[in-house]
DSSP file (Angstrom, degrees, kcal/mol; ACC not computed):
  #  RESIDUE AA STRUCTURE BP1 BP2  ACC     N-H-->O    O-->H-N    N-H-->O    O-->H-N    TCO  KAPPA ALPHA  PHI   PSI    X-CA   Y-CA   Z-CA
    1    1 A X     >        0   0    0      0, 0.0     4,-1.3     0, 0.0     5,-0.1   0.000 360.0 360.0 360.0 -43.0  143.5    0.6  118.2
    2    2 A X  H  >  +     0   0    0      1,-0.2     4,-1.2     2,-0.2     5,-0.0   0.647 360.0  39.9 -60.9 -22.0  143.2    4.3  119.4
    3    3 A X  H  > S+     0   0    0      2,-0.2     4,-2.5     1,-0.2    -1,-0.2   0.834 105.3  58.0-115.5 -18.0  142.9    5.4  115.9
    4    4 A X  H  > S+     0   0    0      2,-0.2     4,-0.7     1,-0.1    -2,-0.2   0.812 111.2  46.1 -63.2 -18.6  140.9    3.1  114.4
    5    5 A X  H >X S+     0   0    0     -4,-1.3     3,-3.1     2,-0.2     4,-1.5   0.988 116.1  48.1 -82.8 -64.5  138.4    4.0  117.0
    6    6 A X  H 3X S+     0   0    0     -4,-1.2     4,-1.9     1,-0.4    -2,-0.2   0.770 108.4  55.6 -48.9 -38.3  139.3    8.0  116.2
    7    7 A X  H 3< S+     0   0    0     -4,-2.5    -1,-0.4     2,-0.2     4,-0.2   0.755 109.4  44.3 -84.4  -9.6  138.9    7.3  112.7
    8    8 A X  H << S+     0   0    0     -3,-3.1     4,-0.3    -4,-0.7    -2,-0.3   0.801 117.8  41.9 -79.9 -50.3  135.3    5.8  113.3
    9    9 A X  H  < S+     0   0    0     -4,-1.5     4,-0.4     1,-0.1    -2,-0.2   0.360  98.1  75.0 -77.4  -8.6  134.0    8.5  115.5
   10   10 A X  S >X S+     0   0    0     -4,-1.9     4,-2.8    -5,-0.2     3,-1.1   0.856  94.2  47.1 -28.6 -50.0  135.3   11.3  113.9
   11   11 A X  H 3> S+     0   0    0      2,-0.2     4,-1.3    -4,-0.2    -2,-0.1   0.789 115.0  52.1 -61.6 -40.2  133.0   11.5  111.0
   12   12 A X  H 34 S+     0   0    0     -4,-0.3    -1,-0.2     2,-0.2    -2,-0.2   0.787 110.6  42.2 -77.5 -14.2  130.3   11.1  113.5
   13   13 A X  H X> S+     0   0    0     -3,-1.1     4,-1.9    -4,-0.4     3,-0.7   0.816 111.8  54.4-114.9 -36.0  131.2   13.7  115.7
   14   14 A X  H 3X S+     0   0    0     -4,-2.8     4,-0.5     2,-0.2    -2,-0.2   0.616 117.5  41.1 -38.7 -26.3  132.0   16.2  112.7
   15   15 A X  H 3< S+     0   0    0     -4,-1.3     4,-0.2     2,-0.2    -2,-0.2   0.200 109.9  55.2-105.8  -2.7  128.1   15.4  111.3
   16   16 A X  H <> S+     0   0    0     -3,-0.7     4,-1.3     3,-0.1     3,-0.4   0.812 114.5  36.8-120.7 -92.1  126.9   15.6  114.6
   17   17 A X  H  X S+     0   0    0     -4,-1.9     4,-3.1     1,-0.2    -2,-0.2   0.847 114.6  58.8 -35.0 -46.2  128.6   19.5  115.0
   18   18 A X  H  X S+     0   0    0     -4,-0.5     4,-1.7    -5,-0.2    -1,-0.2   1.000 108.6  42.9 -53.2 -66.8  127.6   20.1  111.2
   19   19 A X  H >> S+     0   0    0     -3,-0.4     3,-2.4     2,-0.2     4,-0.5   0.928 113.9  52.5 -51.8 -73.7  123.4   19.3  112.1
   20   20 A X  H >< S+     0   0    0     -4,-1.3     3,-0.7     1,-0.3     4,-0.5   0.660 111.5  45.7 -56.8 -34.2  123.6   21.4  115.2
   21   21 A X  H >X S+     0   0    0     -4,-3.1     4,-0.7     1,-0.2     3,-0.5   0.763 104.5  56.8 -40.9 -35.4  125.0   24.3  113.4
   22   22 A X  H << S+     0   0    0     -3,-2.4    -1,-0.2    -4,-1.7    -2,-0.2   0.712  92.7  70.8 -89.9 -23.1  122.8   24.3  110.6
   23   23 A X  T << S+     0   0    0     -3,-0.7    -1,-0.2    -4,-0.5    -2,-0.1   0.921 117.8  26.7 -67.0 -22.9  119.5   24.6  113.3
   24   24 A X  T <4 S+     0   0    0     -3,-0.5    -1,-0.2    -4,-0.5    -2,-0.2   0.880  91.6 130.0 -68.6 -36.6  121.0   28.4  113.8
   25   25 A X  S  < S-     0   0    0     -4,-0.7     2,-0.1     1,-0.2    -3,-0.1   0.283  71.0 -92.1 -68.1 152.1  122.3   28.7  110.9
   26   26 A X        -     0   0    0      1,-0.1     2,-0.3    22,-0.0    24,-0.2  -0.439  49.2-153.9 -68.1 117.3  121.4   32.4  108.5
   27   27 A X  E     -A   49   0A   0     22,-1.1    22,-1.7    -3,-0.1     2,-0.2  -0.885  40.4 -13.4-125.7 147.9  118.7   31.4  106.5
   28   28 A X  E    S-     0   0A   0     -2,-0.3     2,-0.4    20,-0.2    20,-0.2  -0.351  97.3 -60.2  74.1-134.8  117.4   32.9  102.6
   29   29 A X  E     -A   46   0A   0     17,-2.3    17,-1.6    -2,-0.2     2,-0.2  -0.991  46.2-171.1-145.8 154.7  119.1   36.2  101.7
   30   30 A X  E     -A   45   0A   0     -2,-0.4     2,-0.3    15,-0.3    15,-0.2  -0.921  11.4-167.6-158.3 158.8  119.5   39.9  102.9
   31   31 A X  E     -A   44   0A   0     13,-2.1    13,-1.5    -2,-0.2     2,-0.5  -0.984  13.7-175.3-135.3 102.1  120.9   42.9  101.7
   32   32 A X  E     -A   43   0A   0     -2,-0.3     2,-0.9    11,-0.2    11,-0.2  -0.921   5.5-164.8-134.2 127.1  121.2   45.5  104.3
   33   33 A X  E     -A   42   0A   0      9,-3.3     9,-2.6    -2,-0.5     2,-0.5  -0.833   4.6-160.1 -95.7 108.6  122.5   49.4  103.4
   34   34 A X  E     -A   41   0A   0     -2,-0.9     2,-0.5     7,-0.3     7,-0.2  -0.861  24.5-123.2 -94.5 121.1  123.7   51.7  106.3
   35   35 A X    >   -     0   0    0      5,-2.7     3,-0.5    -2,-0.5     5,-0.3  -0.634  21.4-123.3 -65.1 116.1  123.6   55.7  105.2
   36   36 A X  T 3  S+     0   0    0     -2,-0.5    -1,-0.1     1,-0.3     2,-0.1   0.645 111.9  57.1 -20.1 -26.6  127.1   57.2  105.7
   37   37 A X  T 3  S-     0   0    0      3,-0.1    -1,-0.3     0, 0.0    -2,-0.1  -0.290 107.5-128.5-106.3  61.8  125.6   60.1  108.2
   38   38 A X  S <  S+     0   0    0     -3,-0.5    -2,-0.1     1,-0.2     3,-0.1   0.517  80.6 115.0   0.7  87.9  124.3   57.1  110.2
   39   39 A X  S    S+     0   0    0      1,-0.4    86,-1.5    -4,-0.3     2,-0.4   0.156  79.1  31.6-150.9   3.4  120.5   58.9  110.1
   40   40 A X  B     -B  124   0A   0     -5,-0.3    -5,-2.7    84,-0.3    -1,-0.4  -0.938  58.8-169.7-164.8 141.5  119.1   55.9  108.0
   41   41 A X  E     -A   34   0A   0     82,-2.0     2,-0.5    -2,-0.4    -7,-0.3  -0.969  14.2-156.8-126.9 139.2  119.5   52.0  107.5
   42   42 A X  E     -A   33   0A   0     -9,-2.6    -9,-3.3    -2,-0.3     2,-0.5  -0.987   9.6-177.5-126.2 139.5  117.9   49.9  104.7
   43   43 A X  E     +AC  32 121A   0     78,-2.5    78,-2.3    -2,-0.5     2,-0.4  -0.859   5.6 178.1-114.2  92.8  117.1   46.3  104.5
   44   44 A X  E     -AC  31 120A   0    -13,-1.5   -13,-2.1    -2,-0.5    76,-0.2  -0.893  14.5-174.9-123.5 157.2  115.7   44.1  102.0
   45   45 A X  E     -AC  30 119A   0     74,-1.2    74,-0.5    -2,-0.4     2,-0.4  -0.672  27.2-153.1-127.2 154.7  115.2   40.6  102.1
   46   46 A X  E    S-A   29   0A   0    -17,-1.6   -17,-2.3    72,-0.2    71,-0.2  -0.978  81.0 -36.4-150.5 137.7  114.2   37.4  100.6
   47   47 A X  E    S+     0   0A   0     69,-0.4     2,-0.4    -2,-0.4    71,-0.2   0.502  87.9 168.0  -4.8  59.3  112.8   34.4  102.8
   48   48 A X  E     + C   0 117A   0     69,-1.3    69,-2.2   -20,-0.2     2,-0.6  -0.707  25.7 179.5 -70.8 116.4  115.1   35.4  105.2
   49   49 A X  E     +A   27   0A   0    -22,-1.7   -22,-1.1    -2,-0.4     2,-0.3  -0.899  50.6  76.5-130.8 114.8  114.8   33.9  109.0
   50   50 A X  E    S- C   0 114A   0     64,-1.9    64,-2.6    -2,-0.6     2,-0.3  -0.928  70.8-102.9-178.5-165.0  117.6   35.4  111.2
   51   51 A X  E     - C   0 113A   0     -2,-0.3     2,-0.3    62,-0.2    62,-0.2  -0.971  21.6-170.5-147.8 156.0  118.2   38.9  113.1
   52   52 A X  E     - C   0 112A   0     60,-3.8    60,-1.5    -2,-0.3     2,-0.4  -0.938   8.2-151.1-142.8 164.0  120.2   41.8  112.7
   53   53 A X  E     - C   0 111A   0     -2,-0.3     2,-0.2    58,-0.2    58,-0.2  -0.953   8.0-173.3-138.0 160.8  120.9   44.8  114.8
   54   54 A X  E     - C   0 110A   0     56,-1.1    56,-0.9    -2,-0.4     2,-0.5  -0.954  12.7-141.7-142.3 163.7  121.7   48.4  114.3
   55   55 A X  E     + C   0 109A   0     -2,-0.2    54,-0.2    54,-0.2     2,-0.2  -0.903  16.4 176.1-129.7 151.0  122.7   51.3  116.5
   56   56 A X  E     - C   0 108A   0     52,-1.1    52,-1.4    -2,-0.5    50,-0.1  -0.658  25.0-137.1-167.7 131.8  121.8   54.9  116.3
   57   57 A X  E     + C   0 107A   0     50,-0.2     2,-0.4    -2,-0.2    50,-0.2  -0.319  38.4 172.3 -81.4 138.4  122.7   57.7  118.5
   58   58 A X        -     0   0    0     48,-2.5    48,-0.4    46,-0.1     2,-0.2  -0.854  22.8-127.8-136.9 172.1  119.5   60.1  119.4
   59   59 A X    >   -     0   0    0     -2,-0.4     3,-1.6    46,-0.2    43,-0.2  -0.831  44.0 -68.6-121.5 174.4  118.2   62.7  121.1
   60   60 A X  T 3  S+     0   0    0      1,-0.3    43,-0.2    -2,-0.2    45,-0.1  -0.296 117.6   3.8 -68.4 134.6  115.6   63.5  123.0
   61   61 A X  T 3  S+     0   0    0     41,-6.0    -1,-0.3     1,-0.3     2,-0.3   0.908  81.9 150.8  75.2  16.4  112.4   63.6  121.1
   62   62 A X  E <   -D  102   0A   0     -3,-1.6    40,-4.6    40,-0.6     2,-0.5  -0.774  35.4-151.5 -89.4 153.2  114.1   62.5  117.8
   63   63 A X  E     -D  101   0A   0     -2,-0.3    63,-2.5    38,-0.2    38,-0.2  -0.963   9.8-150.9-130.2 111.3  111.0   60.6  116.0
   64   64 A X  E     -DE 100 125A   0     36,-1.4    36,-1.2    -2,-0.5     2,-0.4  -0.506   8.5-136.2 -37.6 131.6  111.9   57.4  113.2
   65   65 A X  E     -DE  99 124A   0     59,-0.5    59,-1.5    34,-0.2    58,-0.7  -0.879  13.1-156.3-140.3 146.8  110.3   56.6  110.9
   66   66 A X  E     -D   98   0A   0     32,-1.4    32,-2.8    -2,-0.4     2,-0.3  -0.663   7.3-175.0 -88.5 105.6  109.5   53.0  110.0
   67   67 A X  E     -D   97   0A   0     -2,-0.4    55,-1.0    30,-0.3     2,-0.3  -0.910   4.0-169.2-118.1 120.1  108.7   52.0  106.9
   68   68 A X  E     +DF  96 121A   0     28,-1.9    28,-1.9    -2,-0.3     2,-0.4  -0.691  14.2 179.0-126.8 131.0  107.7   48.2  106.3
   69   69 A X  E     + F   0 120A   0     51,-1.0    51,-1.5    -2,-0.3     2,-0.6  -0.998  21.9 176.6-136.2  96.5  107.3   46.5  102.7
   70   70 A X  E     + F   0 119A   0     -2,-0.4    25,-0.5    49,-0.2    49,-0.2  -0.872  11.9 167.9-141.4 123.3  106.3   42.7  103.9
   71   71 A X  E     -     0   0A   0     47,-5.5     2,-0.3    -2,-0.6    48,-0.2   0.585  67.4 -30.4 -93.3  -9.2  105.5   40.3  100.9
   72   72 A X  E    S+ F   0 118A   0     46,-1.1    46,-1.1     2,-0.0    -1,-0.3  -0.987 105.8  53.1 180.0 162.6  105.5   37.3  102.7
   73   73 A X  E    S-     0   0A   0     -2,-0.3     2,-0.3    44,-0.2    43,-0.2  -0.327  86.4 -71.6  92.7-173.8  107.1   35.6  105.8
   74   74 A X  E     - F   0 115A   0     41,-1.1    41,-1.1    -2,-0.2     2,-0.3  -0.931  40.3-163.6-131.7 143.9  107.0   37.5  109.9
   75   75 A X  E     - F   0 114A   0     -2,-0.3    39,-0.3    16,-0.2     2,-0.2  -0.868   3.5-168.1-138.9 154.0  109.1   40.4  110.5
   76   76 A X  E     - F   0 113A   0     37,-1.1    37,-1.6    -2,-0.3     2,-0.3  -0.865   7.9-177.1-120.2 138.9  109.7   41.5  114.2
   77   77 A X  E     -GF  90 112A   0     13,-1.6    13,-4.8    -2,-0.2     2,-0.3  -0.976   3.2-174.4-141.0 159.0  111.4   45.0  115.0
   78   78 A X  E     -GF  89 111A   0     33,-1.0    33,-2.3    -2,-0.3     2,-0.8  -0.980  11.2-158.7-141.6 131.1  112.4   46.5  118.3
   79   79 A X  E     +GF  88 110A   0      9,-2.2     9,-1.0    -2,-0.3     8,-0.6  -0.851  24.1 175.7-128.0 101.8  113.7   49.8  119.3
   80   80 A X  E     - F   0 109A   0     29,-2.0    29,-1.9    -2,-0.8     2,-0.4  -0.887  29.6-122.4-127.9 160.0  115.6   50.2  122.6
   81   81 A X  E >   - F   0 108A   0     -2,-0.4     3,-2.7     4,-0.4    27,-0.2  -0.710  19.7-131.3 -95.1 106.6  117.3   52.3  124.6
   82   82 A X  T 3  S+     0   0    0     25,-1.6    26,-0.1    -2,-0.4    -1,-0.1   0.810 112.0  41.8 -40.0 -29.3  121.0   51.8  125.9
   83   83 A X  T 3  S-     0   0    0     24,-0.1    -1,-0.2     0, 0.0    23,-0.0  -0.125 136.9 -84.9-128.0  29.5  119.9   52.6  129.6
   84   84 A X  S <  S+     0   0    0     -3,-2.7    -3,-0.1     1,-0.1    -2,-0.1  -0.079  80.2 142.3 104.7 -20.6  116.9   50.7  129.2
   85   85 A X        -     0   0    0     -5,-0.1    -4,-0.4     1,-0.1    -1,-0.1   0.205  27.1-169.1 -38.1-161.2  114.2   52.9  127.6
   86   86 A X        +     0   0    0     -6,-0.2    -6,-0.2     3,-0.0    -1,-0.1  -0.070  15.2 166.4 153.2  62.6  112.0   50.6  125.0
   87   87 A X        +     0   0    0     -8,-0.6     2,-0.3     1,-0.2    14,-0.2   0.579  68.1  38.1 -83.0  -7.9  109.6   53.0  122.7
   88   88 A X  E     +G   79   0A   0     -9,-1.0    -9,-2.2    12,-0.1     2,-0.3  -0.943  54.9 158.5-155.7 129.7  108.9   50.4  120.4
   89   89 A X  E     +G   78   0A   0     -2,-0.3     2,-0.4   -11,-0.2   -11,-0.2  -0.836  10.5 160.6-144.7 103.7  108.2   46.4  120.2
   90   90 A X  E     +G   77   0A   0    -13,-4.8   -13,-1.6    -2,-0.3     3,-0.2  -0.954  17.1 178.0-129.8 146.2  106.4   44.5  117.4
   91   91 A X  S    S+     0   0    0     -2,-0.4   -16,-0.2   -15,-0.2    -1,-0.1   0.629  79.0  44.0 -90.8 -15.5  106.7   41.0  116.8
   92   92 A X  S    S-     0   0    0    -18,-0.1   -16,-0.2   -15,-0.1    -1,-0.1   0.074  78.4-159.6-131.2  30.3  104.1   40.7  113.7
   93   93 A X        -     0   0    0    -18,-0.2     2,-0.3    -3,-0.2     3,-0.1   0.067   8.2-159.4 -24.3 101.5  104.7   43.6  111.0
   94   94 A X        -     0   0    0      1,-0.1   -26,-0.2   -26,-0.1    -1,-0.1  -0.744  31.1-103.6 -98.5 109.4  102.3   44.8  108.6
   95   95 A X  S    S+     0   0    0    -25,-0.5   -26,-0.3    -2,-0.3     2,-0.3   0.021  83.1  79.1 -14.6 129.1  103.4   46.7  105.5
   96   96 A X  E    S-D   68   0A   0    -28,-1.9   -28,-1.9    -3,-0.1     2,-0.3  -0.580  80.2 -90.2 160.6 178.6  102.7   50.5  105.8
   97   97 A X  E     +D   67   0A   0     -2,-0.3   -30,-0.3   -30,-0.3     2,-0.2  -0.945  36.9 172.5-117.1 148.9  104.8   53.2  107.8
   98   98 A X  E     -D   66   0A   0    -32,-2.8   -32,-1.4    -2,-0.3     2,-0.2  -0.732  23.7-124.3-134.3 168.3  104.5   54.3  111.1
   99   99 A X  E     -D   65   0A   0     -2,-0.2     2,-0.4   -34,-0.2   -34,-0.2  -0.930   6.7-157.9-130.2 171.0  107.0   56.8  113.5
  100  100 A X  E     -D   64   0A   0    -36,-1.2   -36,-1.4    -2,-0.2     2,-0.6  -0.956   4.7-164.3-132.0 127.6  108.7   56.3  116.8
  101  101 A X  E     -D   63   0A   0     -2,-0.4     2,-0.4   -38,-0.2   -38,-0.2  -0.851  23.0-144.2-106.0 136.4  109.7   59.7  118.9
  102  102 A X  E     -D   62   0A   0    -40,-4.6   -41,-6.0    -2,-0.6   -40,-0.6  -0.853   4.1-143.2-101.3 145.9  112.3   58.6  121.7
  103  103 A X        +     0   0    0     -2,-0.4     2,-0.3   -43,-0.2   -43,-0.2   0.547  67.8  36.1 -91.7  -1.5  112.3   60.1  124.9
  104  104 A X  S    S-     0   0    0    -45,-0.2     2,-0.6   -44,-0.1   -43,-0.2  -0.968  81.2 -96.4-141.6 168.0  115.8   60.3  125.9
  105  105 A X        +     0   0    0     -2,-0.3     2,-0.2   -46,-0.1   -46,-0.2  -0.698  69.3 106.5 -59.6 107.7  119.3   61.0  124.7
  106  106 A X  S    S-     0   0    0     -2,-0.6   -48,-2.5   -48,-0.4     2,-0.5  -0.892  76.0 -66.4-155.5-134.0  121.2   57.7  123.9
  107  107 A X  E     -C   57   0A   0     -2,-0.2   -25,-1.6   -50,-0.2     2,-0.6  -0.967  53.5-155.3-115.0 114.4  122.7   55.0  121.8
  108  108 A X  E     -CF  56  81A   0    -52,-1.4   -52,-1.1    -2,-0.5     2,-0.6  -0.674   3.0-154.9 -77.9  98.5  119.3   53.3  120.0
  109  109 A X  E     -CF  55  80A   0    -29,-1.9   -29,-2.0    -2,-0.6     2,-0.4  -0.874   3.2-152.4 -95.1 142.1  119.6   49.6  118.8
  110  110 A X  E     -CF  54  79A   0    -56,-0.9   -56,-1.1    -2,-0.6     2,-0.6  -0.898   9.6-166.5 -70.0 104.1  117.4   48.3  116.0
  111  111 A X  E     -CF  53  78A   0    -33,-2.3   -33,-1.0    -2,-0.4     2,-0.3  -0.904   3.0-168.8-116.3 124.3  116.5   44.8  115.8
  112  112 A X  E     -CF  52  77A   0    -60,-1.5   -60,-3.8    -2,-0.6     2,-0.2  -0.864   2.7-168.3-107.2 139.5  115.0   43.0  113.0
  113  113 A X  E     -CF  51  76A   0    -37,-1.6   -37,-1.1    -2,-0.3     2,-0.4  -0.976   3.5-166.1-135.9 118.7  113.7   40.0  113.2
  114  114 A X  E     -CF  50  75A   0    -64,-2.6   -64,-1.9   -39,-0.3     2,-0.3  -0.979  16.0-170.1-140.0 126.1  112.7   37.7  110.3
  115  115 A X  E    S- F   0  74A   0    -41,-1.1   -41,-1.1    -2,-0.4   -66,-0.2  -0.928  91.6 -47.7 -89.8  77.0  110.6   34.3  109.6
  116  116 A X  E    S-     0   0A   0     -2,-0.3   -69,-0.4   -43,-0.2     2,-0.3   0.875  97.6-180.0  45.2  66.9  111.1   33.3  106.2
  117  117 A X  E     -C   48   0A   0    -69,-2.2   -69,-1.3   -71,-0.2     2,-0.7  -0.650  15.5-170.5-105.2 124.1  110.3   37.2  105.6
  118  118 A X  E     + F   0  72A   0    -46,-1.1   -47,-5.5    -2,-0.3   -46,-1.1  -0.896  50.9  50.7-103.8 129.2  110.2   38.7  102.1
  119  119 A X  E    S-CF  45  70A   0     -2,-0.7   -74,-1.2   -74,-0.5     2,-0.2  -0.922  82.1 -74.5 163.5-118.8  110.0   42.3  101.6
  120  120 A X  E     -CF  44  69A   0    -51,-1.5   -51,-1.0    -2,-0.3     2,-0.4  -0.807  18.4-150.3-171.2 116.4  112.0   45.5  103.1
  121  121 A X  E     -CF  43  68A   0    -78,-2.3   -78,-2.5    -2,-0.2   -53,-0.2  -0.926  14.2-168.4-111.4 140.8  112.4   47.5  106.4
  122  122 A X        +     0   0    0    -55,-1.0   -79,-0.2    -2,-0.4   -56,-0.2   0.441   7.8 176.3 -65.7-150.2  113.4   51.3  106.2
  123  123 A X        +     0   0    0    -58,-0.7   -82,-2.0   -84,-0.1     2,-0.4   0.497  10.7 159.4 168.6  99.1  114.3   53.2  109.3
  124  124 A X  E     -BE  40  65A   0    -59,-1.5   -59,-0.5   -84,-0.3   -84,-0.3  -0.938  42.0-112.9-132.5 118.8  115.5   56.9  109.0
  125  125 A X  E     - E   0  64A   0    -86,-1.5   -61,-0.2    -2,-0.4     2,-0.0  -0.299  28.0-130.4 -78.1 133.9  115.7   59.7  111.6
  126  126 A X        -     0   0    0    -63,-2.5     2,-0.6     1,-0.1   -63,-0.2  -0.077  40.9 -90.3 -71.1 159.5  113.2   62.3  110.7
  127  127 A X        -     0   0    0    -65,-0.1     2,-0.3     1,-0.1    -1,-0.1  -0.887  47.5-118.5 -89.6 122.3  115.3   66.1  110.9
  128  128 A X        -     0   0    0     -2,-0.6     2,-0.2     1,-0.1   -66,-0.1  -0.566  23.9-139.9 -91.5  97.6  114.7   67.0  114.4
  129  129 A X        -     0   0    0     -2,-0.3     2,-0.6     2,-0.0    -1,-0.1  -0.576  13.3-149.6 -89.9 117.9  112.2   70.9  114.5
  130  130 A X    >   -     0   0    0     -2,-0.2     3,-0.8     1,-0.2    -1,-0.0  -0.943   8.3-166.7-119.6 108.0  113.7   73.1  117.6
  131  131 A X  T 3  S+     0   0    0     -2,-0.6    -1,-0.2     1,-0.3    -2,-0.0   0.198  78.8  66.5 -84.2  -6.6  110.7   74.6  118.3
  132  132 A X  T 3  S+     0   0    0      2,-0.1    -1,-0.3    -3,-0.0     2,-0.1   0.560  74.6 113.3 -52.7 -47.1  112.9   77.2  120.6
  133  133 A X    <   -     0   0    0     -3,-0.8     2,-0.5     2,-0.0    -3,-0.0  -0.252  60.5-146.1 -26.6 101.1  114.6   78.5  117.6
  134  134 A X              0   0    0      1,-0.1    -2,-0.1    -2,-0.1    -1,-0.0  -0.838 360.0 360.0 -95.3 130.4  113.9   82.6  116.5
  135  135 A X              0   0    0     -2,-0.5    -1,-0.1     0, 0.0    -2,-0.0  -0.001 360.0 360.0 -63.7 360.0  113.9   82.9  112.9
């Protein structure tokens, strides 16, 4: 009796685990390239709705820059600070490129965020000018 019952509700409770996964689940396609000197990440995308993170260690008064290719879709990106800084938050991206200068030394995550988003995010730290330096 115990397994005819098991064998009836299995199926249901496997299809049941199957649906709720799938509401999370990684959706369209991505491509994402990390530069060997960690100073740059690239991402391109195709109706893609998920998130990704990246880390990158800075200094103070290191500047990004952000360059955004969006054919279609929402892109979100966010730029934070291991010990809480939080120089940059946009939820609604618009092709073009923009820069981000950080104000303290630490470990910087990168989050992209995508709504069926076609296109491509850049993000490569600009070479850092030590304006203290005699020539």
């Amino acid at each position: 009796m115990f397994f005819r019952k098991l064998i009836i509700f299995l199926p249901l409770i496997i299809a049941i685990i199957t649906s709720i996964s799938a509401c999370s689940a990684f959706e369209g396609s991505a491509a994402f390239v990390e530069n060997l000197n960690e100073k740059e990440f690239t991402m391109d995308f195709k109706e893609w709705s998920s998130h990704r993170k990246f880390e990158l260690s800075l200094e103070k008064g290191d500047v990004l820059q952000i360059e955004v290719v969006r054919e279609n879709g929402k892109i979100g990106l966010a730029v934070s600070g291991k010990n809480g800084s939080e120089p940059y938050t946009g939820s609604n991206l618009h092709s073009g490129v923009f820069t981000v200068t950080v104000s303290e030394e630490d470990i910087y995550e990168i989050r992209l965020n995508g709504k069926k988003a076609t296109g491509n995010v850049r993000v490569k730290k600009l070479e850092s000018i030590d304006e203290t330096k005699e020539e």
